[in-house]
C-alpha positions as CSV (number, residue, x, y, z in Angstrom):
1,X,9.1,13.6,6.5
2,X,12.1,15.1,8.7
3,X,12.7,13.0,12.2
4,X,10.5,15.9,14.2
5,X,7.4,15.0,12.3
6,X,8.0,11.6,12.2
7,X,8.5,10.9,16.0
8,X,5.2,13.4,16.3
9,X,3.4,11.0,13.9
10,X,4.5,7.8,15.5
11,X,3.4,9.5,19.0
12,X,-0.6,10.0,17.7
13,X,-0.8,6.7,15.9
14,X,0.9,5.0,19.2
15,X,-2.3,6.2,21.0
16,X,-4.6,3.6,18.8
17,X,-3.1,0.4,20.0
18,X,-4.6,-1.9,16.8
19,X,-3.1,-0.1,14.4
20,X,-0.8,-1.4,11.5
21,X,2.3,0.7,9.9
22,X,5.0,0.0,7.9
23,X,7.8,2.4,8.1
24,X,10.5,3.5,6.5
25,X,9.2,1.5,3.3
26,X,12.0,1.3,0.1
27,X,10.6,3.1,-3.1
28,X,10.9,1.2,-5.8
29,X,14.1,-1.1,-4.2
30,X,15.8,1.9,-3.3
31,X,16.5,3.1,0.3
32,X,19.0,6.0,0.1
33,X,18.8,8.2,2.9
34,X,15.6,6.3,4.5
35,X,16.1,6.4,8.2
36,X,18.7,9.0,8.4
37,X,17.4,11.9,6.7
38,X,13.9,11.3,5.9
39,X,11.1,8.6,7.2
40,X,7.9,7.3,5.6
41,X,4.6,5.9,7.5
42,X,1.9,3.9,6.0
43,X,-0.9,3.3,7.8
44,X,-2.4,-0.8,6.6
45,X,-5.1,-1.2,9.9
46,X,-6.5,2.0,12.1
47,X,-9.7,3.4,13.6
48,X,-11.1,6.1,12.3
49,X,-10.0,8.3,15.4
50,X,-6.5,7.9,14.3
51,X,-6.8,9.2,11.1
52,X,-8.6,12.4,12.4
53,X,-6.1,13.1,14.7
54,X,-3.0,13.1,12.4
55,X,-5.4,15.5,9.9
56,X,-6.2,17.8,12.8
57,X,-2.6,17.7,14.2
58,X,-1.7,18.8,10.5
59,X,-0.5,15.9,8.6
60,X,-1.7,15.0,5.2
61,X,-2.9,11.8,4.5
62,X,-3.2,10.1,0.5
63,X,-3.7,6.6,0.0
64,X,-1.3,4.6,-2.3
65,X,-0.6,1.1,-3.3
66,X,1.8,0.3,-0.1
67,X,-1.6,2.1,2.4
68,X,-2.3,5.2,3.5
69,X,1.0,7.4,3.2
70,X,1.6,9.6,6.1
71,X,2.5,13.3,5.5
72,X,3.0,16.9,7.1
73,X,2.0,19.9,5.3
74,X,4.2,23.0,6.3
């Protein structure tokens, strides 16, 4: 995700105040440009309301082994 969606997805989630995210999470060990050029969310803990605002605000959701991976579809 570029910094604009990222900051847009941090906004909705920040609504739901019991919800769990790790960000910025290294693939595979690796970090490269995390944080300066591109960001990662995954969701570990929200209601169900967040997740149906993110997919209505356009974001993509897909679940993986590190949670559910936060996405925007352009």
């Amino acid at each position: 995700m570029d910094k604009k969606t990222y900051l847009q997805a941090i906004e909705i989630i920040s609504e739901y105040h019991t919800s769990k995210i790790t960000i910025n999470q290294p693939k595979d060990g690796f970090v490269g440009s995390m944080g300066i050029e591109k960001w990662t969310i995954h969701i570990t803990k929200c209601v169900p309301g967040c997740v149906e605002k993110l997919i209505k605000s356009g974001f993509h959701l897909s679940m993986n082994e590190d949670g559910l991976q936060v996405d925007k579809l352009y």
